[in-house]
DRENTI-268011 format. One record per residue: x negated, y negated, z of N, C-alpha, C in turn. Coordinates in steps of 0.2 Angstrom, whole numbers. Each point is the difference from the previous one (the first is absolute). Example, Ala and Ser with C-alpha at 12.3 -4.5 7.8 and 13.67 -1.06 7.14 Angstrom:
// DRENTI-268011
((-66,28,39),(4,-6,0),(-4,-6,0))
((2,-5,-4),(-4,-6,1),(4,-5,3))
END
This chain:
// DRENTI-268011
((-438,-452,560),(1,-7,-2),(-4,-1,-7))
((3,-2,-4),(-2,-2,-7),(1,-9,-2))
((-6,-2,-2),(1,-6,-2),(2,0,-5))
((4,-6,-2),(4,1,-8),(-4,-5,-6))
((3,-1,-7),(-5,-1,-3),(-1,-9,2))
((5,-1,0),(-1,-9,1),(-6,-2,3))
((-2,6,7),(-5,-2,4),(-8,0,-2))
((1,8,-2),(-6,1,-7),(-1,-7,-3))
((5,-2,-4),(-2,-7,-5),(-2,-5,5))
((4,-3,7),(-3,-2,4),(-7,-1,0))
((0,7,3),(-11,1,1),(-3,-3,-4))
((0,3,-9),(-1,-3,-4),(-2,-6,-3))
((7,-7,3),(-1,-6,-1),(-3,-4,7))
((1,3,5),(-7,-2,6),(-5,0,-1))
((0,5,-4),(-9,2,0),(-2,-3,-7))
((3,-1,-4),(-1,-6,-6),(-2,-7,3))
((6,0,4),(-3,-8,0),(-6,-2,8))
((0,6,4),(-6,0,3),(-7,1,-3))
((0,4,-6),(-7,0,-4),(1,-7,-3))
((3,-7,0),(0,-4,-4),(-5,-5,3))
((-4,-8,-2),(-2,-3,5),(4,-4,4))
((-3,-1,6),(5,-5,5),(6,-3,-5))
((5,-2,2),(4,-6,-4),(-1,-1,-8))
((0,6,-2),(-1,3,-7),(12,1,-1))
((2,-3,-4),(7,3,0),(0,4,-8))
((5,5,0),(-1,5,-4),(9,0,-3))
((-1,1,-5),(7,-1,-5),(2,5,2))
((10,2,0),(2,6,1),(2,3,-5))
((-4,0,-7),(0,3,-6),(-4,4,0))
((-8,-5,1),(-7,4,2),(0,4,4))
((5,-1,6),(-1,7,9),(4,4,-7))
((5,0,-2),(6,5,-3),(-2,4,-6))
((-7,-5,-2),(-2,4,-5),(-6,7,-1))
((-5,-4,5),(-6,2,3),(3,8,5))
((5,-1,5),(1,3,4),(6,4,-1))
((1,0,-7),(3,5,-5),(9,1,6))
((1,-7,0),(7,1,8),(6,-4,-8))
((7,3,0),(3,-6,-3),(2,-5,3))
((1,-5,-4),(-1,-7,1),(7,-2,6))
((7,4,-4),(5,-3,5),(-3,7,5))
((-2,2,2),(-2,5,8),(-4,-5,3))
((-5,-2,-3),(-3,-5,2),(1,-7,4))
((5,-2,-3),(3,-5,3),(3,2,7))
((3,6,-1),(4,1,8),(-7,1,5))
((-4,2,-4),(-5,3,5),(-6,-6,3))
((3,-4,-3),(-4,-8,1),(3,-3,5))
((8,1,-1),(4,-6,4),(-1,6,8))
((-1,5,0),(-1,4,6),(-6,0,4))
((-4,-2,-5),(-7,-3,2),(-2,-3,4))
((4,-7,-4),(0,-8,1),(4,-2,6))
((7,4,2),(5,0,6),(-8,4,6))
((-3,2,-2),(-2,6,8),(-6,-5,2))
((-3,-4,-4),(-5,-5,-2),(-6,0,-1))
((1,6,-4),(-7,5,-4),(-4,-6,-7))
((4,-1,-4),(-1,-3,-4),(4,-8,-2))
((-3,-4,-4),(4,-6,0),(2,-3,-9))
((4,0,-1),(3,-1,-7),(-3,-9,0))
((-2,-1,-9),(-1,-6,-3),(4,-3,-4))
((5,-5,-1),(3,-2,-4),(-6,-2,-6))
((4,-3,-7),(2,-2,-4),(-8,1,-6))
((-3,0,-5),(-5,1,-5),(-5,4,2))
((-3,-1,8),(-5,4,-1),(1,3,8))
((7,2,-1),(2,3,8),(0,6,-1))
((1,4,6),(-2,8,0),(0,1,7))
((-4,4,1),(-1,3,6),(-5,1,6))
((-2,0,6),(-5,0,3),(1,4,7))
((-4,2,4),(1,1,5),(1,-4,5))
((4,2,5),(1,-6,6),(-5,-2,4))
((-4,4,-1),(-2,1,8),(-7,4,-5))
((-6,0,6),(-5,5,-3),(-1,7,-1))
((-5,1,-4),(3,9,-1),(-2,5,6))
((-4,-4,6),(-2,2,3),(6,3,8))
((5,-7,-2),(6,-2,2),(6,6,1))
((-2,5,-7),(5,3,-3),(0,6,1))
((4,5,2),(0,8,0),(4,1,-3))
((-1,7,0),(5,6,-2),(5,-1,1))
((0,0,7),(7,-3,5),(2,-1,-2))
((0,-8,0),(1,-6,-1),(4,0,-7))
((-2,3,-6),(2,2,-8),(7,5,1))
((-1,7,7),(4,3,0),(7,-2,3))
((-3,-3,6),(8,-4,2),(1,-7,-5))
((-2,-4,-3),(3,-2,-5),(4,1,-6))
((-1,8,-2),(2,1,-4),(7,7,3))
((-2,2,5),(7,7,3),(2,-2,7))
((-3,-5,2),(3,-1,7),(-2,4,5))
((0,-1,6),(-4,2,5),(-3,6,0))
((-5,4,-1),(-3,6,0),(4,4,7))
((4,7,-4),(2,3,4),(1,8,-4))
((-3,4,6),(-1,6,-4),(7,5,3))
((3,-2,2),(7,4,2),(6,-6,4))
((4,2,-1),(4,-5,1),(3,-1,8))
((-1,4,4),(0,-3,6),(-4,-4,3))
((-6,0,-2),(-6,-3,0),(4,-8,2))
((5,-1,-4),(1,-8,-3),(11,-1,4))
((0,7,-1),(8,-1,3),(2,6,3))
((-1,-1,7),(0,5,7),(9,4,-2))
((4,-5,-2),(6,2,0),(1,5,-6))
((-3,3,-5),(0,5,-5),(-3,6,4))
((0,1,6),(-2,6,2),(6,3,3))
((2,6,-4),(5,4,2),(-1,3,6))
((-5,1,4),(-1,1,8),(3,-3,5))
((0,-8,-3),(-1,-7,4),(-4,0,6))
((-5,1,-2),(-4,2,6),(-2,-7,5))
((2,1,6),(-3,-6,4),(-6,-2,-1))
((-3,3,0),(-8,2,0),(-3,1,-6))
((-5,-2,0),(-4,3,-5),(-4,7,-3))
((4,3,-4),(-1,7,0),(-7,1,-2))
((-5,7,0),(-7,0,-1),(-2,-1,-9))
((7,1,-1),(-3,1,-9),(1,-8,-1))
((5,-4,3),(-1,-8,-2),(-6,-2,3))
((-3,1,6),(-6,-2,-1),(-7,2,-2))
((0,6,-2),(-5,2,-6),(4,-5,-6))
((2,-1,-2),(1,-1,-7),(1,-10,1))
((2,-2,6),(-5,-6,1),(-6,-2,0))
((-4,5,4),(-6,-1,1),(-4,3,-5))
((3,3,-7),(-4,2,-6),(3,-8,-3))
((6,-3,-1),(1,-7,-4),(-5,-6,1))
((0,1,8),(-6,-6,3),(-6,2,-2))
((-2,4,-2),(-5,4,-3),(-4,-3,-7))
((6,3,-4),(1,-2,-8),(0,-6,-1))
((5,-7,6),(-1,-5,-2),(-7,-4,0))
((-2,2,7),(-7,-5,2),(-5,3,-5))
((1,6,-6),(-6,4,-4),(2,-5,-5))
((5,-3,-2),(4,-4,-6),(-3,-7,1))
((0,-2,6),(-2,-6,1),(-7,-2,2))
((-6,5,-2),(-4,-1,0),(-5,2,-6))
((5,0,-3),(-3,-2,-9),(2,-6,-3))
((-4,-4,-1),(0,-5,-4),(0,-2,-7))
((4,-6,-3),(-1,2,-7),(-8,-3,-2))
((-1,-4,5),(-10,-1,-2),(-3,6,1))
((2,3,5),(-5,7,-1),(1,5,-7))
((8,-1,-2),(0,3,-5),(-2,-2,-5))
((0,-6,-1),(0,-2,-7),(-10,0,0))
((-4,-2,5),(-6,4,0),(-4,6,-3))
((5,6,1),(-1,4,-2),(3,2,-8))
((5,-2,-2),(2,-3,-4),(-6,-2,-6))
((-1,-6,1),(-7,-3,-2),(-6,7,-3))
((-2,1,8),(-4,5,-1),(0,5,-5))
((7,5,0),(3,3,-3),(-3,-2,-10))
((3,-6,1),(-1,-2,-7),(-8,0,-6))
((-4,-1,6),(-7,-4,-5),(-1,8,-1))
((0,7,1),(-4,4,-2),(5,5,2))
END
């Protein structure tokens, strides 16, 4: 499984506007400039955002962007299924019927490779963009 680049920029602007203060909204010139994303990628990558309810769009002079919800709210998850749709590391995992077996049952390699996905996700969703952006933070003064 490889995440694609959209998601990378995803990260990116989560964690832009999680280092921001509360209710602080932020231009999608400044995310696009700062976090070196282009501008039309950006917008798709907003509206995907903004559909999952990660982030919330501002209209009109001094509208922009913010998080929906807190950053403490927010995971990797959460960013990853927002932007590729349900975390799945093989495809039976998600459609029984792709199995040239058609196994009634569940064979032992689908359920390793379930119980490695439930694995991955609950490690995904227990990273926060507060905790990132924390370290973040840290990272920077020195």
């Amino acid at each position: 499984m490889q995440l694609n680049q959209a998601t990378d920029y995803a990260f990116r602007v989560v964690l832009y506007l999680a280092r921001l203060p509360i209710g602080e909204v932020a231009s999608g010139l400044i995310i696009a400039e700062s976090q070196n994303i282009p501008r039309r990628f950006l917008q798709k990558i907003m509206r995907l955002l903004a559909a999952a309810g990660l982030v919330k769009s501002y209209r009109g002079a001094v509208g922009g962007f913010a998080l929906a919800r807190r950053a403490e709210a927010i995971t990797l998850y959460d960013v990853i299924v927002a932007m590729e749709g349900p975390l799945g590391i093989h495809r039976c995992l998600t459609d029984r019927s792709v199995c040239n077996r058609h196994c009634g049952e569940e064979c032992p390699v689908h359920q390793a490779l379930a119980a490695t996905q439930d694995r991955l996700a609950a490690d995904l969703a227990e990273v926060t963009f507060a905790a990132l952006a924390a370290k973040t933070n840290n990272f920077n003064r020195g």
